[in-house]
C-alpha positions as CSV (number, residue, x, y, z in Angstrom):
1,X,-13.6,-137.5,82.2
2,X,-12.5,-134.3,82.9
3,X,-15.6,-132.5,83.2
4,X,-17.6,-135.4,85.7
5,X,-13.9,-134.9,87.7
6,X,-14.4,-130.9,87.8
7,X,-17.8,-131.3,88.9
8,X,-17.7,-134.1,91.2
9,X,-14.5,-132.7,93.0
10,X,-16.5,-129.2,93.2
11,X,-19.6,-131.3,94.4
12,X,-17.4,-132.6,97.5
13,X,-15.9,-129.3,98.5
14,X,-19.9,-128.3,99.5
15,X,-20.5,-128.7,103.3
16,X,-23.5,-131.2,103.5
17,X,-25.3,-128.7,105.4
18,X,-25.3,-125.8,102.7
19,X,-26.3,-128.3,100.1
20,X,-29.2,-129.2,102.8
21,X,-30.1,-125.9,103.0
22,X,-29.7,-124.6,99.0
23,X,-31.9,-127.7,98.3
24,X,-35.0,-127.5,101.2
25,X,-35.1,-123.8,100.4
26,X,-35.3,-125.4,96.2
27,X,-37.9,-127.9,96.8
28,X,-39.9,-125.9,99.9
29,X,-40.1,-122.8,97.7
30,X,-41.8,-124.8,94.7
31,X,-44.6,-126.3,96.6
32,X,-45.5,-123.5,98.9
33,X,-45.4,-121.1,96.0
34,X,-46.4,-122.9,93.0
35,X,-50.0,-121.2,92.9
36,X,-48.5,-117.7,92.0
37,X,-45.8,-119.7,89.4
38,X,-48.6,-121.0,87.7
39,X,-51.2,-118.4,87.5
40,X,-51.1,-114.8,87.1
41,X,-52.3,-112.7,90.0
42,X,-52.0,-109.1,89.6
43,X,-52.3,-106.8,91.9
44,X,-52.5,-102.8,91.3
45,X,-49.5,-102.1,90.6
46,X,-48.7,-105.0,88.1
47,X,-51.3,-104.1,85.9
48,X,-49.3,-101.3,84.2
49,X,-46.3,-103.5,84.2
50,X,-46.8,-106.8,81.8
51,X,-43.6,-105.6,80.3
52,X,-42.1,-102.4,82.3
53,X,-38.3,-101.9,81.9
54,X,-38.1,-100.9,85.6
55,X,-36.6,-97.6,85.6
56,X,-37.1,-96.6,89.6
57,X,-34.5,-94.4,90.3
58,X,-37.3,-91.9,91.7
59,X,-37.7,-94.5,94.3
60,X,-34.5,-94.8,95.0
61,X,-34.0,-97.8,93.2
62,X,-31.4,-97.3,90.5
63,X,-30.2,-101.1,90.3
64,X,-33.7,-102.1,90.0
65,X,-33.7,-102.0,86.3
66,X,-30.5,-103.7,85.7
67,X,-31.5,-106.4,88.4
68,X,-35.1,-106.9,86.3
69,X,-33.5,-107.4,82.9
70,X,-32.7,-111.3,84.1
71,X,-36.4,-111.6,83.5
72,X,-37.0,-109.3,80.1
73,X,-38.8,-107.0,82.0
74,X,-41.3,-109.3,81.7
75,X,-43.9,-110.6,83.8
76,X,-43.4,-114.7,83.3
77,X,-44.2,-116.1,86.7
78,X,-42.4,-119.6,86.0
79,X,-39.2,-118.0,84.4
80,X,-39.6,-115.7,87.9
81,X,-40.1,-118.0,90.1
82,X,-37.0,-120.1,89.1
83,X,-34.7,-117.1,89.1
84,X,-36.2,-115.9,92.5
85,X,-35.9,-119.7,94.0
86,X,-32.4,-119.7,92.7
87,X,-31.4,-116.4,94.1
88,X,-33.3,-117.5,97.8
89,X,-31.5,-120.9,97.8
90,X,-28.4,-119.3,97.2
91,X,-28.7,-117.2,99.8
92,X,-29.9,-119.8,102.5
93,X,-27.0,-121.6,101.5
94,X,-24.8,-118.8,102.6
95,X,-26.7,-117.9,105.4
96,X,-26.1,-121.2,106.7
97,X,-22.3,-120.6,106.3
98,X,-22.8,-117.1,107.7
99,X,-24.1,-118.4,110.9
100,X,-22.0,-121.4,111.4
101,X,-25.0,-123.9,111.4
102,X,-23.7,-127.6,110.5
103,X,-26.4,-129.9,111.2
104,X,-27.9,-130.9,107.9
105,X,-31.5,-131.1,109.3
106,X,-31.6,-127.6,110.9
107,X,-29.7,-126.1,107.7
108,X,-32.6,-127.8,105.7
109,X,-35.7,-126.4,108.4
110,X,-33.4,-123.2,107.8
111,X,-33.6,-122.9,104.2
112,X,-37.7,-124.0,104.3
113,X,-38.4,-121.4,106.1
114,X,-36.1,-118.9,104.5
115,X,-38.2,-120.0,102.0
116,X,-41.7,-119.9,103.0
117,X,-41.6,-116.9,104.9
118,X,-45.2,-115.7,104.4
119,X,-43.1,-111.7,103.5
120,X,-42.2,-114.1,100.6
121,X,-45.8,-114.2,99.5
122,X,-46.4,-110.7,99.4
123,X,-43.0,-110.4,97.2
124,X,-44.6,-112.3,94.8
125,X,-48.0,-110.7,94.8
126,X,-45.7,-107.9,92.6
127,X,-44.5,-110.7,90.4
128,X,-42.9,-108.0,88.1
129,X,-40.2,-107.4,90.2
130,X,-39.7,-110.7,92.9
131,X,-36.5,-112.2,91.1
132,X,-35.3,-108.5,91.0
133,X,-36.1,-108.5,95.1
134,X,-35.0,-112.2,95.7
135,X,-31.8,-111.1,94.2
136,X,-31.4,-108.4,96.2
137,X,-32.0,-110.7,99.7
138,X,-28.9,-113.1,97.7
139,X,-26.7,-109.8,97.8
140,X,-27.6,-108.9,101.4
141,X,-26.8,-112.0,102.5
142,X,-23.5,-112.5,100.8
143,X,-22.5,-108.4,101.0
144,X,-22.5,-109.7,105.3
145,X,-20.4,-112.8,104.5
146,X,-18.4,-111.4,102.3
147,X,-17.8,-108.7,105.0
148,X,-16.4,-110.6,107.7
149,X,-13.3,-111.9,105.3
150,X,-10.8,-109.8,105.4
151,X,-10.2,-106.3,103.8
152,X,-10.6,-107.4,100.1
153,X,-14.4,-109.3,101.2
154,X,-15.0,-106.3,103.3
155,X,-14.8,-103.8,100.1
156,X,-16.8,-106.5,98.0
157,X,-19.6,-106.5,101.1
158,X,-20.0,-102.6,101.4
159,X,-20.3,-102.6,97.1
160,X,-22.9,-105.8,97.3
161,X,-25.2,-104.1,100.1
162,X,-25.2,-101.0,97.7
163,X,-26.5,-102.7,95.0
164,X,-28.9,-104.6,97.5
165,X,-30.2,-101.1,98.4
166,X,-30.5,-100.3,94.9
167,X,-32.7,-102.6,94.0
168,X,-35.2,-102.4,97.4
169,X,-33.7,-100.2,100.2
170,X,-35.8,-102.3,103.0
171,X,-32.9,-105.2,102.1
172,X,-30.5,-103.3,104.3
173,X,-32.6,-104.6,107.7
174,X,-31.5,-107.8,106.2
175,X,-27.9,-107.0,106.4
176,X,-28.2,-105.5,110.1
177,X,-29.8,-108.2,111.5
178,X,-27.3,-111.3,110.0
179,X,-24.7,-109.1,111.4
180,X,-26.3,-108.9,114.6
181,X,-27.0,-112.9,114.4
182,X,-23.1,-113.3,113.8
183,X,-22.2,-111.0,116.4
184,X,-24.2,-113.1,118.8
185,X,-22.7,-116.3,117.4
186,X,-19.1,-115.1,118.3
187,X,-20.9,-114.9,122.0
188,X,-21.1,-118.6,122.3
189,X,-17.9,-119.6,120.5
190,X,-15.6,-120.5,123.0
191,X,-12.5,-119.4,120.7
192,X,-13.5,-116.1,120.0
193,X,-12.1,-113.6,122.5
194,X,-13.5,-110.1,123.5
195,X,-10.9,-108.2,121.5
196,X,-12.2,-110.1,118.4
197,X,-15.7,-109.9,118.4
198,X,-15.0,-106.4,119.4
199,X,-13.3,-105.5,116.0
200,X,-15.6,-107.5,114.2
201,X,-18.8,-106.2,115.5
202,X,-16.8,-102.4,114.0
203,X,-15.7,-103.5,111.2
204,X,-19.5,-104.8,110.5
205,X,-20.5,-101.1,111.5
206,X,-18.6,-99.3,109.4
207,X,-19.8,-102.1,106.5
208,X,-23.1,-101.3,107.3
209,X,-22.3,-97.2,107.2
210,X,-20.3,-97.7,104.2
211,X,-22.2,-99.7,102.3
212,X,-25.4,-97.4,103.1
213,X,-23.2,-94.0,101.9
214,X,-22.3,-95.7,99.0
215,X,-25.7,-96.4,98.0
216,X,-27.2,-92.9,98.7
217,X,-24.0,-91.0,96.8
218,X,-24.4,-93.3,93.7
219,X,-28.4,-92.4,94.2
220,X,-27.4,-88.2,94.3
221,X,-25.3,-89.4,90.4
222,X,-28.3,-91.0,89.2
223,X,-30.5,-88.5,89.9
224,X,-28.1,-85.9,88.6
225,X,-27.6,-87.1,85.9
226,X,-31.2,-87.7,84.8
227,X,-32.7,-84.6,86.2
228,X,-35.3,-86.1,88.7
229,X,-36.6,-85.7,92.1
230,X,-37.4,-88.4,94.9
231,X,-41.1,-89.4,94.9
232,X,-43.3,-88.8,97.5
233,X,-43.6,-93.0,98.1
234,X,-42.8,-93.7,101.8
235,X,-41.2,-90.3,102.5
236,X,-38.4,-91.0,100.2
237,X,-38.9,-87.3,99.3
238,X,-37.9,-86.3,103.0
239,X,-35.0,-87.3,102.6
240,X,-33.3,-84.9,101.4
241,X,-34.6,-82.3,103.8
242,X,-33.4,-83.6,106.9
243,X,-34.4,-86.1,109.4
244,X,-36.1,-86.0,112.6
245,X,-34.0,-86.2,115.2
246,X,-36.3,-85.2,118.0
247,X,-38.7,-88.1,116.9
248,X,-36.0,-90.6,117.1
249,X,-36.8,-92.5,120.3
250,X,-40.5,-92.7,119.6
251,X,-39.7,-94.3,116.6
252,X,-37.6,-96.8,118.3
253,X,-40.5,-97.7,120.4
254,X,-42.5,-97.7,117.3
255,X,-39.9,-100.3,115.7
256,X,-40.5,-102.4,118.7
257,X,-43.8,-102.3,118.9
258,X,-44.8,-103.7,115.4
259,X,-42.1,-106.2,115.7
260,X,-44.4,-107.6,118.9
261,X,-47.6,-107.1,116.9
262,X,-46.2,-108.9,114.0
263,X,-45.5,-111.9,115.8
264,X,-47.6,-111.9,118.6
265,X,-51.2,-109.9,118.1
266,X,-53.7,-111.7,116.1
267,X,-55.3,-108.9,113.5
268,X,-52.6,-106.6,113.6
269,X,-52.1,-104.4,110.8
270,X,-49.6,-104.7,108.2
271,X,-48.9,-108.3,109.6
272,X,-50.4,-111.7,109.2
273,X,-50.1,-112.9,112.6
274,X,-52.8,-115.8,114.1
275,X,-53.8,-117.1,117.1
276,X,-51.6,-120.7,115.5
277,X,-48.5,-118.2,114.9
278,X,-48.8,-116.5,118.5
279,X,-48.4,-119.5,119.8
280,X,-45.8,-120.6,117.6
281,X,-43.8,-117.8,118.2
282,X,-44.2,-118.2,122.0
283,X,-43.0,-121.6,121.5
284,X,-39.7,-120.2,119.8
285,X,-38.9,-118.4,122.3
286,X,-39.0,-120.9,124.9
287,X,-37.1,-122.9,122.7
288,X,-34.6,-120.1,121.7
289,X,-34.3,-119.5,126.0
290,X,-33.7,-123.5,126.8
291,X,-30.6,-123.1,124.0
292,X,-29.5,-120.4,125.2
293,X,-29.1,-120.9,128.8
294,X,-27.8,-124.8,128.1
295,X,-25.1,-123.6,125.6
296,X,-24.1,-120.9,128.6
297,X,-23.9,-123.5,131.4
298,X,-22.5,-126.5,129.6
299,X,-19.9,-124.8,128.0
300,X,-19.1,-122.3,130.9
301,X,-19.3,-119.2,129.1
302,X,-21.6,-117.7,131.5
303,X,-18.0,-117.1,133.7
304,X,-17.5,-114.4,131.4
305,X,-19.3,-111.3,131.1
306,X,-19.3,-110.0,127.9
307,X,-20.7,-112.8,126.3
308,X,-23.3,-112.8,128.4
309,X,-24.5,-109.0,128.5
310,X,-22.7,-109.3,124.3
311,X,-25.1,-111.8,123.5
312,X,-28.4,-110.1,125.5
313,X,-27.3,-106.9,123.8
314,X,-27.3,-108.4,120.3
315,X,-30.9,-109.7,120.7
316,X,-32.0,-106.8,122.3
317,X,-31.4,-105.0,119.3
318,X,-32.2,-107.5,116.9
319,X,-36.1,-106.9,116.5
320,X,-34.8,-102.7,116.1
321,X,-32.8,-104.2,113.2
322,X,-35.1,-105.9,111.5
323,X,-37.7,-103.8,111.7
324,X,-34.7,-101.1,110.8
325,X,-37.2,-99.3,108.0
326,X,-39.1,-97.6,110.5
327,X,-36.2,-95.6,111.4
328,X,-35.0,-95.0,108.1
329,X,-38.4,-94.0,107.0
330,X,-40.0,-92.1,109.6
331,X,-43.1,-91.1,107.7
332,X,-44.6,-93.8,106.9
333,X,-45.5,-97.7,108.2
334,X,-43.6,-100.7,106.8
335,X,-45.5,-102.8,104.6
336,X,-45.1,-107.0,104.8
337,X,-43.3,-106.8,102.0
338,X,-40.3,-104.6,103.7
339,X,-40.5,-106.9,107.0
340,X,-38.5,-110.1,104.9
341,X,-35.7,-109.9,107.5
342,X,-38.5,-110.8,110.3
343,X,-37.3,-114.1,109.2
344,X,-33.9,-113.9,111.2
345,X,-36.2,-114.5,114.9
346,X,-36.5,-118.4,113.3
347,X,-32.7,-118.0,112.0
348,X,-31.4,-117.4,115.8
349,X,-33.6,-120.1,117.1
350,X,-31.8,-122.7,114.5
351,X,-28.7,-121.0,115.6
352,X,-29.3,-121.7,119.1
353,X,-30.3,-125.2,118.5
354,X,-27.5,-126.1,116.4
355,X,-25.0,-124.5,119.0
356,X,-26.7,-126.7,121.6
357,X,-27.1,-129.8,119.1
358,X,-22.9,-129.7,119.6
359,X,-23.0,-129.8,122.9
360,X,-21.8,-133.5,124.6
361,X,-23.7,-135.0,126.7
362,X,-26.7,-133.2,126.5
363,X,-29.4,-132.4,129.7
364,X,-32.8,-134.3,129.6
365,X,-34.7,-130.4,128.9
366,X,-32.1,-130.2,126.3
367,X,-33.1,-133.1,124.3
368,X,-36.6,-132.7,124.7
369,X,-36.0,-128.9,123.0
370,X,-33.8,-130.5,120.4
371,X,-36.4,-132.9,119.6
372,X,-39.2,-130.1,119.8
373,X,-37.5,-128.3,117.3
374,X,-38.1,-130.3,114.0
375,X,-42.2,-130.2,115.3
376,X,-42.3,-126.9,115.9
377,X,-40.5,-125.8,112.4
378,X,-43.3,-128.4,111.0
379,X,-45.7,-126.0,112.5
380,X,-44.1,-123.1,111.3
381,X,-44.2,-124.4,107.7
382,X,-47.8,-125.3,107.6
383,X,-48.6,-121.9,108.9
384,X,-46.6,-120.3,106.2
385,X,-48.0,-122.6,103.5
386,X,-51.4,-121.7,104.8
387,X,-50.9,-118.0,105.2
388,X,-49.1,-117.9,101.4
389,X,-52.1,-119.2,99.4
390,X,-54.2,-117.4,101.2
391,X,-52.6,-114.7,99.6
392,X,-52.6,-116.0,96.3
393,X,-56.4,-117.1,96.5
394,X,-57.5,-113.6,98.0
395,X,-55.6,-111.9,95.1
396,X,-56.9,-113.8,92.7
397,X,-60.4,-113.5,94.0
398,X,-60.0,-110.0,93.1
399,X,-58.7,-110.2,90.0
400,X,-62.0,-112.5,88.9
401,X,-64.0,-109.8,90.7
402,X,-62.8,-107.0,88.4
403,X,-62.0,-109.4,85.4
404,X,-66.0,-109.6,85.5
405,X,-66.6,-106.4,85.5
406,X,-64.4,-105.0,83.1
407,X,-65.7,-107.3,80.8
408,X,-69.4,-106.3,81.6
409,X,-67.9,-103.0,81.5
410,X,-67.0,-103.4,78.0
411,X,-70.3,-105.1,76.5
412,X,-72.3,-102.4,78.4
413,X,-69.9,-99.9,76.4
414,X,-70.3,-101.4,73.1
415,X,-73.9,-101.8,73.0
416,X,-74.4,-98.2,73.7
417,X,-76.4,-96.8,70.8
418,X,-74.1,-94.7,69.0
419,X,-70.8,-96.0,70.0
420,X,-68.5,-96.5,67.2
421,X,-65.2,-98.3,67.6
422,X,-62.0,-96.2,67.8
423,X,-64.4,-93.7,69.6
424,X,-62.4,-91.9,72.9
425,X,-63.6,-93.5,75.9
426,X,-64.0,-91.2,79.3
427,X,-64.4,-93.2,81.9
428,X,-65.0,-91.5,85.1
429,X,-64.3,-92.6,89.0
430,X,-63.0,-95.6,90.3
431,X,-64.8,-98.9,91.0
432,X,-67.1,-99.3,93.6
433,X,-65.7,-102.5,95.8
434,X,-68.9,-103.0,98.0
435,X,-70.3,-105.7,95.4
436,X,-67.2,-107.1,94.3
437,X,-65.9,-107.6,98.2
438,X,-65.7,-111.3,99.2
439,X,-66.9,-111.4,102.3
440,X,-64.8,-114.8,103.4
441,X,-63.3,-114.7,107.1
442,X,-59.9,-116.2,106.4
443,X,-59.1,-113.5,103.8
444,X,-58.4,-110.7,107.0
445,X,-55.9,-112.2,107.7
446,X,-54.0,-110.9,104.8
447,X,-55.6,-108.0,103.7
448,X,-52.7,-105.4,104.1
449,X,-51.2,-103.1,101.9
450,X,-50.3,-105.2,98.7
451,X,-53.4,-107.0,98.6
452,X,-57.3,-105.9,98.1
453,X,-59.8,-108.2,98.7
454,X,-62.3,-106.7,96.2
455,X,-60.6,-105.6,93.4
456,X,-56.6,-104.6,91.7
457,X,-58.1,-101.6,90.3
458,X,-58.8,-99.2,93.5
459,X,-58.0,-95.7,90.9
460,X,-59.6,-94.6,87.8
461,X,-56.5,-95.6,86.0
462,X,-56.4,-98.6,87.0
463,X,-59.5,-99.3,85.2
464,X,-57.5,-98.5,81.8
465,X,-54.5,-100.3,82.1
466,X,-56.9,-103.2,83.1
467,X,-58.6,-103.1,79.8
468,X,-55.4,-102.5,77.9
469,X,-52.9,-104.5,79.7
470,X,-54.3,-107.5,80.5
471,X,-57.8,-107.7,78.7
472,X,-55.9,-106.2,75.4
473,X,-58.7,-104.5,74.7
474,X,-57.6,-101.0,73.4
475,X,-58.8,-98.4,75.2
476,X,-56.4,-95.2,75.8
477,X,-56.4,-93.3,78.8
478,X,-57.7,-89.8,77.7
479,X,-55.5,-86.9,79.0
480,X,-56.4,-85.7,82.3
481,X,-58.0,-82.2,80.9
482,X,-60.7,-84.7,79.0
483,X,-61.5,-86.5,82.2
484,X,-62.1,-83.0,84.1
485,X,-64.3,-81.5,81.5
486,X,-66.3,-84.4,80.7
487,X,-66.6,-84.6,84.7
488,X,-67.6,-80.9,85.0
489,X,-70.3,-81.1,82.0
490,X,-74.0,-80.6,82.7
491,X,-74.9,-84.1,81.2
492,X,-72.6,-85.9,83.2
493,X,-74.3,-84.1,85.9
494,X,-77.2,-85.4,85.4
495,X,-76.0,-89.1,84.1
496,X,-77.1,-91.6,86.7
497,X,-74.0,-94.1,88.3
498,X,-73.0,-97.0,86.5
499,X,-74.8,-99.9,86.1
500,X,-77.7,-98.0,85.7
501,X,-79.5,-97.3,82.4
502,X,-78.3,-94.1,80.9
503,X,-75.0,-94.4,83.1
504,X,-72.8,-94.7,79.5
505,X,-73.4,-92.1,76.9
506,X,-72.5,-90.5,73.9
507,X,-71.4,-86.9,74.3
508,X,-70.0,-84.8,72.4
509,X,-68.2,-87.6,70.2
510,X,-67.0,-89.2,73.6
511,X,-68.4,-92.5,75.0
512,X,-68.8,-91.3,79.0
513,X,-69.2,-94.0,81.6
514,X,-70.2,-92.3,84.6
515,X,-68.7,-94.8,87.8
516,X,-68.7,-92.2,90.4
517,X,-70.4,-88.6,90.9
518,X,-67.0,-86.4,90.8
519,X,-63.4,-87.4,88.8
520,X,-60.7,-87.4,91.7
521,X,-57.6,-85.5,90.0
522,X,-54.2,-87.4,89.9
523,X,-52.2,-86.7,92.6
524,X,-48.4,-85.0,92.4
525,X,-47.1,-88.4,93.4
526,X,-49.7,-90.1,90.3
527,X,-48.2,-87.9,87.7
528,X,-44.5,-87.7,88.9
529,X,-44.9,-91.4,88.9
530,X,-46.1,-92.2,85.7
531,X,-43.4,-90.3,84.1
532,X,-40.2,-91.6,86.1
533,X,-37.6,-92.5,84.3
C-alpha cells in the first residue's frame, strides 16, 4: 500500500543512531518527569498564569506567545509534557546529526541525558511556558545544523536562532556552544583541512551575530509598535543604555567561575551540584581526556598544529559559551533555568567517545574508558532522576504548605462576625514562611531561584491569585490605593498579626486581614509587569 511504502521507505532513510537518540530522549523524559506531568506544581509565577496568553514582549520575548498557543495558553501538564518531549527528542535527534555521533548506544545515553538534564526540571517547575521553552532548545539546535549547509541553511539558521531568542533569549548559549562542539569535531576529522574549519568556524560567527541582530531589530518593531519599554527583569532594561565594557573581563571570569561551581562545588548557589555529581563530573573529564588524547595519537592528528591548539581553543571557550548569559546580562546572576546548554560538557564527552569508539584496534586504557562510559552515564542518570523529583516534591511541598493556609485563611475570613459575601477583601502583607518551611535536608539542594521551599506565594499578590486562580475562590485584588489606606488606618494599627484573634476585621465595609505590620508597595517592575502586553 502506498501509504505503509511512504512510511516504511521514510522509516529506512533515518540513521539508527538518531532514531536511538529521538527515542531514549522519548522514553527517558517520561519516566524522569512524569511527577510534574501528572500533578500540578506551581510555583509563583504560574499562579497568575492557569490560562495567560503569553504576551512577553517587555521581556524580550516576542515569539513567546506564538510559541505558547501549541498549548492554548493553557496550563495542561500532560498535553505539555508531550509537546515539550516531542520538541527535546527532536532536537537530540539532530544534535546527534549535528555532532556526527553514530553509535546507537551513545546517541541513546545522548538523548537520556539531553533529556534528564536536571535545568530540565526547573523548566518544568514554570509548566506554563516548558513546551514554549523546549521548542525553543528544538530551534537552537536545528538554527546550528541548519547553518553549516550551505547559504540557503545558513539564512534558515540565523532566522530559527531569532525566533529561539524570541521565545527565551538564554537559548542562544545553546547555539554557541553546539557550534563550538562542531568546531572541535572538525579538529579530529582527519578530512577536514585548516582552510575549512576555518570558514566554517566564520561562517558559524557571523550565524551567531546575524541571527542575534536579527532578533534584537525585530525586538526594537515589536516594541515600537506596541508602545512599551523593556522590564527591569535581569537587566533587560540596560540594554538599551549601553553596555559595560570596562566590566567585561570580570565578567568573563565570573562566567567561569559558576560554570566550576555548577559542576564541581557542592552547595553552590544557583546550581544543584553534590558531592555524587562532583565526582561524576571529575569522572567525565578523565574520560573526556583518555578520548581525547587516544583519538590524537591513534589517528596522528597530533602532527598537526591547529587541531591540536583548534581543539584546546574550542574547549577553552566552551564553559564561556554556555554559560554565555552572564555576559549578555551583566546585571544579574543566571538562574538554573538559563544554564540548559550546561548539558553540552556530557555532549563532548559522547563526542569524544564516539570518535574513539571508531578508532581500530583500540589501546587497553581505551577500552576500559569506552566500557566506563555506559556506567558512568548510568550514574549520571540516577543523579538527574534524583535531583528532578526532588524538585518536583520540594515544589509541591510548598504548594500543600500554602494550599493549607489559604484555605484556613478563608474559613478564618468567613467566620468573621460581620463578613458578608461579595464584601472587598484587604488583605495586607505577605505570608510568613517560618511555619510553613520544611525543614528536610535533601531539599537544599534545590532551593534556587524558581523554587521555594515554604510557600509559591512569597508577595501579597500572590496571596490573591492563589485564592482566585487555583482555589477559584473569588476574591479580587483591591486597587493598590485600598491596600495603602487600609494599611495606614489607626485600627489596622492596632490589629494584632494574623492568626491571632482580632487579626481579621470588619472596617469600614472592608474585611482586613492583617498578615504583616506595614503593606510593602508594588514595585515599578510589579506594575510594569502586570500590565505588559
Amino acid at each position: 500500500m502506498f501509504m505503509d511504502s511512504q512510511g516504511q521507505t521514510l522509516w529506512r532513510r533515518l540513521a539508527p543512531a538518531h532514531k536511538s537518540a529521538f527515542f531514549s530522549c522519548l522514553v527517558t523524559g517520561y519516566l524522569v518527569h512524569l511527577y510534574a506531568f501528572t500533578n500540578i506544581i506551581p510555583n509563583s509565577d504560574g499562579l497568575s498564569r492557569v490560562f495567560d496568553t503569553q504576551q512577553m514582549t517587555v521581556s524580550g520575548r516576542w515569539f513567546l506567545h506564538y510559541a505558547s498557543a501549541l498549548n492554548d495558553f493553557t496550563q495542561m501538564p500532560a498535553v505539555i509534557g508531550l509537546l515539550s518531549l516531542l520538541f527535546l527528542a527532536l532536537a537530540a535527534a539532530f544534535a546527534v546529526d549535528l555532532l556526527a555521533i553514530r553509535s546507537k548506544v551513545l546517541a541513546g545515553l545522548t538523548g537520556a541525558v539531553i533529556a534528564a538534564f536536571p535545568c530540565m526540571g526547573y523548566t518544568f517547575l514554570y509548566m506554563f511556558t516548558a513546551s514554549a521553552y523546549c521548542l525553543a532548545i528544538l530551534l537552537a539546535v536545528l538554527s546550528v545544523w541548519l547553518a553549516r549547509r550551505g547559504k540557503l541553511g545558513w539564512v534558515a539558521g540565523v532566522v530559527l536562532l531569532a525566533l529561539s531568542m524570541g521565545t527565551y533569549q538564554a537559548y542562544v548559549t545553546l547555539a554557541i556552544s553546539l557550534s563550538l562542539l562542531v568546531l572541535f569535531r572538525e579538529t579530529l576529522n582527519p578530512d577536514a583541512d585548516f582552510r575549512g574549519t576555518f570558514r566554517l568556524g566564520l561562517s558559524l560567527v557571523a550565524y551567531l551575530a546575524v541571527g542575534a541582530a536579527l532578533y534584537y531589530s525585530i525586538l526594537m518593531v515589536f516594541l515600537k509598535v506596541k508602545d512599551l519599554e523593556l522590564l527591569s527583569y535581569l537587566g533587560m532594561d540596560a540594554a538599551s543604555s549601553g553596555y559595560p565594557f570596562g566590566s567585561l573581563p570580570s565578567l568573563i571570569f565570573r562566567s567561569y567561575k559558576q560554570v566550576v561551581a555548577f559542576f564541581f562545588v557542592p552547595g553552590s548557589g544557583d546550581a544543584f551540584c553534590s558531592p555524587f555529581m562532583a565526582v561524576l563530573d571529575l569522572v567525565a573529564g578523565l574520560l573526556g581526556l583518555v578520548f581525547l588524547v587516544s583519538c590524537f595519537r591513534k589517528r596522528g592528528l597530533h602532527k598537526d598544529l591547529w587541531r591540536v591548539a583548534g581543539a584546546l581553543a574550542m574547549l577553552a571557550l566552551l564553559p564561556l559559551g554556555m554559560n554565555f548569559m552572564q555576559v549578555l546580562s551583566p546585571y544579574s546572576i543566571p538562574t538554573p533555568l538559563m544554564k540548559y546548554a550546561f548539558v553540552c560538557v556530557y555532549l563532548a564527552v559522547f563526542l569524544l567517545a564516539d570518535q574513539a569508539d571508531a578508532i581500530p584496534e583500540p589501546a587497553r586504557l581505551q577500552k576500559a574508558a569506552l566500557s566506563c562510559t555506559a556506567l558512568w552515564c548510568a550514574g549520571v542518570l540516577l543523579f538527574c532522576l534524583n535531583t528532578n523529583n526532588l524538585l518536583y516534591t520540594a515544589s509541591a511541598q510548598a504548594h500543600r504548605a500554602t494550599e493549607s493556609y489559604a484555605t484556613r485563611l478563608m474559613t478564618r475570613i468567613e467566620s468573621c462576625p460581620g463578613y458578608e459575601p461579595g464584601m472587598e477583601i484587604v488583605i495586607v502583607g505577605a505570608i510568613s514562611t517560618d511555619a510553613l518551611r520544611a525543614d528536610i535536608p535533601s531539599y537544599r539542594q534545590v532551593a534556587h531561584y524558581s523554587l521555594s521551599t515554604d510557600t509559591v506565594a512569597p508577595l501579597n499578590k500572590h496571596i490573591y491569585y492563589y485564592l482566585s486562580d487555583w482555589l477559584n475562590i473569588p476574591v479580587e485584588e483591591p486597587e493598590e490605593s485600598v491596600l495603602t489606606e487600609a494599611a495606614a488606618s489607626p485600627e489596622f494599627a492596632q490589629m494584632p498579626l494574623y492568626p491571632q484573634e482580632g487579626s481579621i476585621q470588619v472596617l469600614d465595609g472592608q474585611l482586613v486581614v492583617k498578615v504583616q505590620e506595614t503593606y510593602t508597595p508594588k514595585s515599578d517592575f510589579e506594575i510594569a509587569y502586570e500590565n505588559r502586553r
